[in-house]
VEXDREN-2710 file (C-alpha; in Angstrom, 1 decimal):
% VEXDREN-2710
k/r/px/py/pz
1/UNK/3.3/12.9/-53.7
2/UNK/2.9/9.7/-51.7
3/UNK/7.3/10.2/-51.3
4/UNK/6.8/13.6/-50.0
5/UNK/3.8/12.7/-47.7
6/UNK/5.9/9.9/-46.4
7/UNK/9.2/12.2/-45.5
8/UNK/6.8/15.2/-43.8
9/UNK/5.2/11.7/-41.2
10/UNK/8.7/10.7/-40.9
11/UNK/10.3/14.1/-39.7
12/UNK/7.1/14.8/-38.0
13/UNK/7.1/11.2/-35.8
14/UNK/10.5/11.5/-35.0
15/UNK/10.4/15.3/-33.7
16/UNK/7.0/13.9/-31.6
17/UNK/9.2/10.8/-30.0
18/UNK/11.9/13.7/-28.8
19/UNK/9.2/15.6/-27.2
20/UNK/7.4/12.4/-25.5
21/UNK/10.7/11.3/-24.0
22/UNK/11.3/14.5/-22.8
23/UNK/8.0/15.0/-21.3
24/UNK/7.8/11.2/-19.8
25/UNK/10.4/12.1/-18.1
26/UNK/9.9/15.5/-16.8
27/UNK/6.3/14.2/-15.8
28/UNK/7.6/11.4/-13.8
29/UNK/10.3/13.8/-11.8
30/UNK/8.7/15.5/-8.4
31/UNK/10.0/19.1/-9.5
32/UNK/6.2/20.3/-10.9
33/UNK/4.3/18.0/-8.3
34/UNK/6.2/19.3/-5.4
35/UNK/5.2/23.1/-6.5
36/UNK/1.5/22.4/-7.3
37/UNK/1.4/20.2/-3.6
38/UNK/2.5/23.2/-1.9
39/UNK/0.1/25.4/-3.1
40/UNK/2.4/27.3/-5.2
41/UNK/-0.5/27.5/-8.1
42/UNK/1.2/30.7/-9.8
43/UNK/4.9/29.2/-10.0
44/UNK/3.5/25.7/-11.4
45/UNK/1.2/27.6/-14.2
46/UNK/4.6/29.5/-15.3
47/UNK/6.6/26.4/-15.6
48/UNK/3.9/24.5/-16.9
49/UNK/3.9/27.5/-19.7
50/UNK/8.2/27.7/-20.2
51/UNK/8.3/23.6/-20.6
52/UNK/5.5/23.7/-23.0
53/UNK/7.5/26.7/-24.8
54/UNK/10.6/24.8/-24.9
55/UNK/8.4/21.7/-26.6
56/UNK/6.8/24.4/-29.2
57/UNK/10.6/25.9/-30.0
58/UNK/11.8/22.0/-30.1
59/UNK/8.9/21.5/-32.7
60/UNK/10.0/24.7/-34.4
61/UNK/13.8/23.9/-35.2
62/UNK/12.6/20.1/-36.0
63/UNK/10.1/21.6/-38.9
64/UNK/10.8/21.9/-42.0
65/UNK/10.3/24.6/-44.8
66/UNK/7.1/23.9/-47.1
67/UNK/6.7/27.1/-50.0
68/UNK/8.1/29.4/-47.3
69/UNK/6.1/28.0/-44.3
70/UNK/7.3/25.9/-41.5
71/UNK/5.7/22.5/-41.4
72/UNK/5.8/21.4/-37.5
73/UNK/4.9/19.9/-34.5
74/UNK/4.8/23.6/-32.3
75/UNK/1.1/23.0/-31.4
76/UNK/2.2/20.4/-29.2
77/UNK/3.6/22.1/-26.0
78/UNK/0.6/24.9/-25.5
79/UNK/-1.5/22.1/-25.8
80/UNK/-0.2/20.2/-23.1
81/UNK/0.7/23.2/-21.1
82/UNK/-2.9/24.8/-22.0
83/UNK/-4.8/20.6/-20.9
84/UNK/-2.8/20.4/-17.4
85/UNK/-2.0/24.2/-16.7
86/UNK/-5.2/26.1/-17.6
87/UNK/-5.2/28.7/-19.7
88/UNK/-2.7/31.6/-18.6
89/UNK/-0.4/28.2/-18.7
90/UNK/-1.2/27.3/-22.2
91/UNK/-1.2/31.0/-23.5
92/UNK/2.5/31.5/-22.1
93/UNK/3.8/28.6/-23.8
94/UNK/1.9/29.5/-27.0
95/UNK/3.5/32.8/-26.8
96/UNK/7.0/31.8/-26.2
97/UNK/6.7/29.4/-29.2
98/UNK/5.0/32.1/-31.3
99/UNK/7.6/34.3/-30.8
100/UNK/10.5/31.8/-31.8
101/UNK/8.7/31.4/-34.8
102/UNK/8.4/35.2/-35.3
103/UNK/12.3/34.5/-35.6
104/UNK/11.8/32.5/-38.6
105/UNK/10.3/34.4/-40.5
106/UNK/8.0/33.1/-44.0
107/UNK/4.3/33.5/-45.3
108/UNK/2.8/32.2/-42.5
109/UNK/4.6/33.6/-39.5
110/UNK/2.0/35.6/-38.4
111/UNK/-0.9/32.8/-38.8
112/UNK/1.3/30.6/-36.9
113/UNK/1.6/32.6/-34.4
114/UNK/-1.6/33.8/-33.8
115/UNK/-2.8/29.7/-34.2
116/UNK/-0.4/28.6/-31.7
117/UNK/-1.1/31.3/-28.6
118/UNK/-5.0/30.8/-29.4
119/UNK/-4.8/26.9/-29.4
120/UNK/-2.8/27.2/-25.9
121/UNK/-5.5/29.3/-24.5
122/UNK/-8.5/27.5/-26.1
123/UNK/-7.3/23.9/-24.6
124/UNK/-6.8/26.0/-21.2
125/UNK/-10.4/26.8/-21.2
126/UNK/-11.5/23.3/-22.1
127/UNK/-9.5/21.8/-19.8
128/UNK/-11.4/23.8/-17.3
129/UNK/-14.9/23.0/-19.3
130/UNK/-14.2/19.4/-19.0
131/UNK/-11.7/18.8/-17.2
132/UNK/-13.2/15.4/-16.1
133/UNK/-12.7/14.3/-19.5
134/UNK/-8.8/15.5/-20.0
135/UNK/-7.3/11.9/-19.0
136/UNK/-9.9/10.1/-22.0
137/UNK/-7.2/9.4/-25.1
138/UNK/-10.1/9.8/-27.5
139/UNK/-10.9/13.2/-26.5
140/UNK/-7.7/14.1/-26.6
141/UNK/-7.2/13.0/-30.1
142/UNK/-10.1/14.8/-31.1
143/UNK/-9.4/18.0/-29.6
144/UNK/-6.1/18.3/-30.6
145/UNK/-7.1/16.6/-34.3
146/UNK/-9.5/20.0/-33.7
147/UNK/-7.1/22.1/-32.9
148/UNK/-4.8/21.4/-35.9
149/UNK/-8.0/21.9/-38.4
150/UNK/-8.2/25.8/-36.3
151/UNK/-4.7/26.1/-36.9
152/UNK/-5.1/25.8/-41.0
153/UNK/-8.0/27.4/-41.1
154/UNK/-5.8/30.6/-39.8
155/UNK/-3.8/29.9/-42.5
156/UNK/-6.3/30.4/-44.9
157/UNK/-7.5/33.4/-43.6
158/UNK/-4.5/35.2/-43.0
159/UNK/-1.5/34.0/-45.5
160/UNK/-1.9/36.2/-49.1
161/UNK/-2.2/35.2/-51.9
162/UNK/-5.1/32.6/-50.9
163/UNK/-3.5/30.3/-53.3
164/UNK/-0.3/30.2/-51.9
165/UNK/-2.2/29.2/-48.5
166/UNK/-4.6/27.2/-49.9
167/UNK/-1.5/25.0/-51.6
168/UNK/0.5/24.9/-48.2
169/UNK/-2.9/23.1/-46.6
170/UNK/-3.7/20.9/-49.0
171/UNK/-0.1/19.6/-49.0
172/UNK/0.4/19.3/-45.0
173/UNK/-2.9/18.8/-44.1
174/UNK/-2.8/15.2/-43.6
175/UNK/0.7/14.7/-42.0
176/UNK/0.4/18.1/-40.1
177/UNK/-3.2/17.1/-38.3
178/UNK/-3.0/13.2/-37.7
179/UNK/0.8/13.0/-36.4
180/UNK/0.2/16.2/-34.1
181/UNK/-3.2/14.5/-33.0
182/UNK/-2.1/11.1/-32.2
183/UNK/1.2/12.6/-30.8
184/UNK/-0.9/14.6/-28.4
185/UNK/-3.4/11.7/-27.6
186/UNK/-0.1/9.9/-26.6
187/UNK/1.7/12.0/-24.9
188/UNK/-2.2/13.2/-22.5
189/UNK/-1.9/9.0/-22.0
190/UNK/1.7/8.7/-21.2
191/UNK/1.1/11.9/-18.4
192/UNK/-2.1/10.4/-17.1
193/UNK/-0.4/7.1/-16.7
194/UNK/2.8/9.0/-14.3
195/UNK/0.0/10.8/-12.4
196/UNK/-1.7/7.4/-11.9
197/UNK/1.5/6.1/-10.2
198/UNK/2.3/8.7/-8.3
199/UNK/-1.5/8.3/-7.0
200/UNK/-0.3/4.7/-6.3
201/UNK/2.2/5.6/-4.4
202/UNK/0.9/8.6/-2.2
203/UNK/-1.5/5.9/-1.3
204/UNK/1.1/3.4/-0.8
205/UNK/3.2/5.8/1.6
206/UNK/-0.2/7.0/3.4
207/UNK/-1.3/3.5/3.5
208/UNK/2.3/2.2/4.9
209/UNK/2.4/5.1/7.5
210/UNK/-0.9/3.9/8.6
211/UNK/-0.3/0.4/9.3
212/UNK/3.1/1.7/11.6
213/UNK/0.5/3.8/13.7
214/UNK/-2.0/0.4/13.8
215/UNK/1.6/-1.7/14.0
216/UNK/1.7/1.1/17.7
217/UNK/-1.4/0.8/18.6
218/UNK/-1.7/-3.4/18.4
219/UNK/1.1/-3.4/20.6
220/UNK/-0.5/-1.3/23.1
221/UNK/-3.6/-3.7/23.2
222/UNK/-0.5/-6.2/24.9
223/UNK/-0.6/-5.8/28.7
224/UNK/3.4/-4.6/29.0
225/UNK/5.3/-7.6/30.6
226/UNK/7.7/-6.0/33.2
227/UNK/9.0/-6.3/36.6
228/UNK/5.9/-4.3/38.1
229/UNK/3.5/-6.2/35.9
230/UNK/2.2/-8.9/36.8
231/UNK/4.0/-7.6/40.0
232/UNK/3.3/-11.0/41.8
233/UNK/6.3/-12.5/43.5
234/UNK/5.4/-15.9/42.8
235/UNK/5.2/-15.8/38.9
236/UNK/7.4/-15.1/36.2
237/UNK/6.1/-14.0/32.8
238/UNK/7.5/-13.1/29.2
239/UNK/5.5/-13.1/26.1
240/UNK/6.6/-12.4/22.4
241/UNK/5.0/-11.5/19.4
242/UNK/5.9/-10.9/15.9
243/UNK/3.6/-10.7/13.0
244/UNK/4.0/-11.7/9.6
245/UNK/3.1/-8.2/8.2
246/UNK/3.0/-5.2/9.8
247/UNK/0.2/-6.0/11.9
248/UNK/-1.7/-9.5/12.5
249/UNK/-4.3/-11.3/14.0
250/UNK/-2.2/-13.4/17.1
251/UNK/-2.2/-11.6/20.7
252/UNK/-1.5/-12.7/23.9
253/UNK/-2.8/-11.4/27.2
254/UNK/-2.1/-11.6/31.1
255/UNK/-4.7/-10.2/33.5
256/UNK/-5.7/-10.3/37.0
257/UNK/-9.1/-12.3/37.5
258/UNK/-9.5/-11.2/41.2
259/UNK/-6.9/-11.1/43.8
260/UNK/-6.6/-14.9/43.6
261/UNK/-6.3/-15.3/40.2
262/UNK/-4.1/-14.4/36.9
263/UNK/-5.4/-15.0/33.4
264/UNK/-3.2/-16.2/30.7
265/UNK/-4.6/-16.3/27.3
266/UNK/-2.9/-16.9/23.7
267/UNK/-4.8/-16.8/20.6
268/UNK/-4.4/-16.7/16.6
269/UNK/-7.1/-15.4/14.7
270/UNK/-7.7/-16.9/10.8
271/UNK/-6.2/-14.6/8.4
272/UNK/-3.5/-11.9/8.6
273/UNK/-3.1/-8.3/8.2
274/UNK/-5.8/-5.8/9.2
275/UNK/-8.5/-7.8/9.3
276/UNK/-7.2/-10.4/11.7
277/UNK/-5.9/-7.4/13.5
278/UNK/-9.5/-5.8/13.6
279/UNK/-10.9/-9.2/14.7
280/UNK/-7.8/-10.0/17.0
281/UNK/-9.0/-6.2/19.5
282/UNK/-12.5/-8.0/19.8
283/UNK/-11.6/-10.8/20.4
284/UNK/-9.5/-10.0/23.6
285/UNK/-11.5/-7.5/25.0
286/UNK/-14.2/-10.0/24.9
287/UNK/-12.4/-13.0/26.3
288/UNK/-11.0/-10.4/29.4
289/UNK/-14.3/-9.1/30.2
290/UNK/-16.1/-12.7/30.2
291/UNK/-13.2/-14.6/32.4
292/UNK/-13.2/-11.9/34.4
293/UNK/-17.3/-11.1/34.7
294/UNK/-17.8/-15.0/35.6
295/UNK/-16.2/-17.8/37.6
296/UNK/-16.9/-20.7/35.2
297/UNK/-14.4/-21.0/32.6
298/UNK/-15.9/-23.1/30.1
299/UNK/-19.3/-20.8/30.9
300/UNK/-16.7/-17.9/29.9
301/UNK/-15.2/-18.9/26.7
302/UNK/-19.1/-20.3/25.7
303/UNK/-20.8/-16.9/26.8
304/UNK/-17.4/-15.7/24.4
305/UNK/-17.7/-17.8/21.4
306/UNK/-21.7/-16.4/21.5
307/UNK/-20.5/-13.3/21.4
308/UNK/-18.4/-13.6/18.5
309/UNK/-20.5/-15.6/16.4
310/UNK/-23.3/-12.7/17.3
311/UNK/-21.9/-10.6/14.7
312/UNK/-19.1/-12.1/12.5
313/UNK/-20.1/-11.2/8.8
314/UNK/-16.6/-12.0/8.0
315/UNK/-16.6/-15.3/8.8
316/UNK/-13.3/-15.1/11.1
317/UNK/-12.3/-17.4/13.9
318/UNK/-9.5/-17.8/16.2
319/UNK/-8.3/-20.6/18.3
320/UNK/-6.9/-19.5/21.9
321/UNK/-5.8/-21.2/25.2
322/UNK/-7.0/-19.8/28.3
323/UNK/-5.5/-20.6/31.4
324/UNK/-6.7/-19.4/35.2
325/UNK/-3.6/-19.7/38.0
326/UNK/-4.3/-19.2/41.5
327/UNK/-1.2/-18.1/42.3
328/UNK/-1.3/-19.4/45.5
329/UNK/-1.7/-22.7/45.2
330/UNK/-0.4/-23.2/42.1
331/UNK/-3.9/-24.9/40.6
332/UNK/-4.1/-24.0/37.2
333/UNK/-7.4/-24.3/34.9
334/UNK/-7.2/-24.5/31.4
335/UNK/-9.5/-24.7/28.3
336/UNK/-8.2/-25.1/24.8
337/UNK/-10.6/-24.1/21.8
338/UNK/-8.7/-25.8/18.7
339/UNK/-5.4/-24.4/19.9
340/UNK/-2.0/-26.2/19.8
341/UNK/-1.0/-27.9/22.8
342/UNK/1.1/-26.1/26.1
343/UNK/3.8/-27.8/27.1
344/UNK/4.8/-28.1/30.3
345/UNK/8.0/-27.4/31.3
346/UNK/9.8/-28.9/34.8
347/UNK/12.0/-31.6/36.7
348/UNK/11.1/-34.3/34.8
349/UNK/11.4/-32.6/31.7
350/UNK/9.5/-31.1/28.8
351/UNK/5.8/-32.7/27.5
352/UNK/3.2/-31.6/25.6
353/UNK/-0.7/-31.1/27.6
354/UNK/-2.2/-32.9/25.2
355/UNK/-5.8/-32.4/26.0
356/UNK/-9.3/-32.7/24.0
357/UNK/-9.5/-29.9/22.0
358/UNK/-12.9/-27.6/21.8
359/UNK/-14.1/-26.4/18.9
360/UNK/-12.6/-22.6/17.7
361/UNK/-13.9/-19.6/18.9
362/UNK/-16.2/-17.5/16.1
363/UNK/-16.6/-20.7/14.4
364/UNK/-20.4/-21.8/15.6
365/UNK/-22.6/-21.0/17.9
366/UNK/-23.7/-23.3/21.0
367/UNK/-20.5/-24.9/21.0
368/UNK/-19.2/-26.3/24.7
369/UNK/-15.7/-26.8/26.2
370/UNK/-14.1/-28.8/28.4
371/UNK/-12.2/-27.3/31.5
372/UNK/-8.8/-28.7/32.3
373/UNK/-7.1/-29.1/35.7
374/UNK/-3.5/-28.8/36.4
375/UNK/-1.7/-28.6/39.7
376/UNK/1.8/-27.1/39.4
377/UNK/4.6/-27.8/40.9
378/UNK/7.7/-25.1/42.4
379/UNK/9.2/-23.8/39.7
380/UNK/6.9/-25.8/36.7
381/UNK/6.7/-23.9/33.6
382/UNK/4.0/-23.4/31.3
383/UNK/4.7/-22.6/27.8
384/UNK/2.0/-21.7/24.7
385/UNK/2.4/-20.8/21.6
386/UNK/0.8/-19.9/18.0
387/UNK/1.0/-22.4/14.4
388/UNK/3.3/-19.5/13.4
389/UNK/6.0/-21.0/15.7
390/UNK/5.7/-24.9/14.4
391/UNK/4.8/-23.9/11.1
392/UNK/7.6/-21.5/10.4
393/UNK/9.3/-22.7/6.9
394/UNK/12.7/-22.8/6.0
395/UNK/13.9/-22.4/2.1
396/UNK/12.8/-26.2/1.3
397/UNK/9.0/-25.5/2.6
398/UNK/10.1/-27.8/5.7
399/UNK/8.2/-26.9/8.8
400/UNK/9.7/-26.3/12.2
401/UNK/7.0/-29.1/13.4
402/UNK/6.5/-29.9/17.5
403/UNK/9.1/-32.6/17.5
404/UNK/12.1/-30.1/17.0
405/UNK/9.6/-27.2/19.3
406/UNK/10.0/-30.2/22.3
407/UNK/13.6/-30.6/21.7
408/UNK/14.4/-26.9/22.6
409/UNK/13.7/-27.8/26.2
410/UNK/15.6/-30.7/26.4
411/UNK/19.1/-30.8/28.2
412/UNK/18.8/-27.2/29.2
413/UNK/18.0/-27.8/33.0
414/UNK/16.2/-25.0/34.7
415/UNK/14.9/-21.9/32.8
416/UNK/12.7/-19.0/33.1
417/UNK/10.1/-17.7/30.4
418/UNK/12.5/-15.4/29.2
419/UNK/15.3/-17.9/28.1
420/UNK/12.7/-20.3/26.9
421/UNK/11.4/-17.9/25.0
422/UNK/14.3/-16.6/23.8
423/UNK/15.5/-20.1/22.9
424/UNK/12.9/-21.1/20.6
425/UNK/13.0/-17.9/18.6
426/UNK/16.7/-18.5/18.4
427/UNK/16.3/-22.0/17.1
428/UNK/13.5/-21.5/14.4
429/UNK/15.8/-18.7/13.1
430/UNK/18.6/-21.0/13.1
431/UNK/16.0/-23.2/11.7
432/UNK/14.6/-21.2/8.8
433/UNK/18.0/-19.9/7.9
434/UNK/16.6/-16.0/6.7
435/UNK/13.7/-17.5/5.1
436/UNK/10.8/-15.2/5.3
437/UNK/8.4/-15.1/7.6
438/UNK/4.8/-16.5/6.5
439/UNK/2.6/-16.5/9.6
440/UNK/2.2/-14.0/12.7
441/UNK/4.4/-15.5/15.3
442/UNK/3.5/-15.7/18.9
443/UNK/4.8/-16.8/22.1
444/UNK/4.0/-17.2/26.2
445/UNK/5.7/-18.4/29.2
446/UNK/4.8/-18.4/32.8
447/UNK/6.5/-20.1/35.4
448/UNK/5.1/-20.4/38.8
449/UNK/7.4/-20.3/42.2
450/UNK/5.9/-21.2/45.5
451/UNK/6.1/-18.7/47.9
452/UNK/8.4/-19.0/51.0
END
């Protein structure tokens, strides 16, 4: 006995593997996704129905013969197609398995049959009952462990003599109920689990098309460096930024004051990714509209830092350098809230504007800075950047540092924003060698030319 019950779970588990495969890997192709995402409900349900027909036929020719009857795992596919398709689903397939098994023929042909097209329709109808609980393993198991107990039950009542059906239960009872329940259970976890990832990555492709349209709109928060903007004769500008994902928390910005005046401001915001991005659009509209609403700098980027402390749940900060030219004298005010030094590009060659550093924007409230005075000379150069361009890495961890930053300007005689610029991100990708990128990468150059 123990023999015989061991052979009926071995053919049983084996023909239950097949049909998991099978199904693992029909689940995970797009071909019934794509027809239940376009609406086609009807042409799903059918296939829904044929696939769990084919699993119920599969199950048929795996069974074996037990005193005429067909010992199997045929309940399987209306199940399945019955749980995920509904009923008209589950009552296909139980009919295109019943009538295979019409085919081959024995005492319990017609039980089967009758078992198999109610079980599809009965796990249609729970499916819509409970449909919340469908993706819980234990239900499941217990359903299908249900369904199996129905399906002998038909047996009894309908195979003659009763003692011929009563023997066929008590010998494949066991085998018949556990190794179609668990194989079910399995096989509801094993879907659930594909439609998870498939969630995952809908979300994942929504999510990634989303940051491209914020990656757009960032960009257009830049004023657009060209030859009609700034438009003044005496100035030459470039600016650069790359961030270290797809959007990022450094911006730059280049704005008229008055009709004296040009604003140059660079500034990295703690963190990346769309919360420095978030933090990075209020902090630039703030800045512009308080340089521009008063004539105090360090009053400005005070009455600024207020503002961003106001509301700053997220504990954010961001360092920035903010520099007013008059561009037509050349004088040049500066204040630098815990920002890396500018460097100063002209004749006598490159050096860093190594000035007492305020504390960073966002940071505390009440804080003051200290305004810095520069006059520039014909054709002097003013060039700021972000930690992402000192700090970039190369495959050993070693940074780009400001000693090699200082050494781009060396030897090169005279230059305008956009060489420099292009220089230095030329020489920290020499420098990092394909390495990736760790931090949002930033760059500003103005040079100013006194007019004829």
């Amino acid at each position: 006995m123990i023999s015989e019950l061991g052979q009926m779970f071995s053919r049983l588990i084996g023909t239950v593997a097949v049909i998991l495969v099978v199904a693992a890997f029909v689940g995970s192709s797009q071909l019934f996704y794509k027809f239940n995402k376009k609406g086609l409900k009807w042409l799903y349900i059918i296939l829904l129905g044929v696939l769990g027909g084919i699993f119920g036929i599969y199950g048929n020719i795996s069974g074996f013969d037990l005193n005429g009857a067909v010992v199997s795992v045929r309940d399987m596919g209306p199940m399945l197609s019955g749980f995920v398709g509904g009923p008209i689903a589950g009552l296909i397939a139980g009919i295109i398995a019943g009538v295979h098994r019409l085919t081959m023929g024995g005492v319990t042909v017609y039980a089967c049959i009758v078992a198999t097209c109610s079980i599809g329709l009965m796990c249609g109808f729970i499916s819509i009952k409970f449909h919340k609980f469908i993706e819980k393993p234990y239900f499941a198991l217990l359903t299908s462990a249900l369904m199996e107990t129905f399906h002998l039950g038909v047996v009894l009542l309908m195979v003659r003599p009763f003692d011929t059906a009563l023997d066929i239960v008590k010998s494949i009872a066991i085998p018949f109920i556990a190794v179609n329940a668990l194989g079910f259970a399995l096989m509801i976890t094993i879907m659930n689990y594909i439609e998870k990832q498939r969630s995952l990555a809908d979300e994942r492709a929504k999510l990634k098309s989303e940051l491209e349209v914020a990656t757009v709109i960032q960009h257009s928060l830049l004023p657009q460096i060209n030859e009609t903007y700034p438009g003044c004769k005496n100035i030459e500008v470039d600016a650069f930024m790359e961030p270290a994902k797809e959007v990022g928390g450094d911006f730059y910005d280049v704005f008229y004051v008055d009709s004296d005046h040009i604003a140059f401001v660079i500034a990295d915001v703690s963190g990346k990714g769309v919360p420095a991005a978030l933090f990075m659009a209020t902090a630039k509209i703030i800045l512009q509209n308080c340089v521009r609403d008063m004539n105090d700098l360090p009053k400005a980027i005070e009455t600024a830092n207020y503002a961003l402390c106001a509301r700053n749940e997220a504990e954010m900060f961001v360092t920035a350098w903010i520099g007013v030219l008059d561009y037509n004298t050349g004088e040049l005010h500066f204040v630098s809230a815990g920002h890396n030094p500018a460097v100063l590009v002209n004749d006598n060659g490159p050096e860093y504007l190594r000035v007492k550093n305020g504390f960073v924007l966002g940071g505390m409230q009440g804080m003051k800075y200290r305004e810095n005075v520069l006059n520039l000379s014909d054709g002097d150069t003013i060039f700021v950047y972000t930690d992402g361009v000192t700090e970039a890495e190369d495959k050993n961890h070693n940074l780009f540092t400001e000693e090699r930053l200082i050494k781009v300007f060396k030897n090169k005689g005279e230059q305008n924003p956009e060489e420099i610029i292009k220089d230095v991100k030329n020489s920290i990708d020499v420098f990092i060698n394909g390495n990736s990128q760790f931090d949002d990468m930033t760059m500003l150059s103005f040079r100013w030319k006194k007019e004829q």
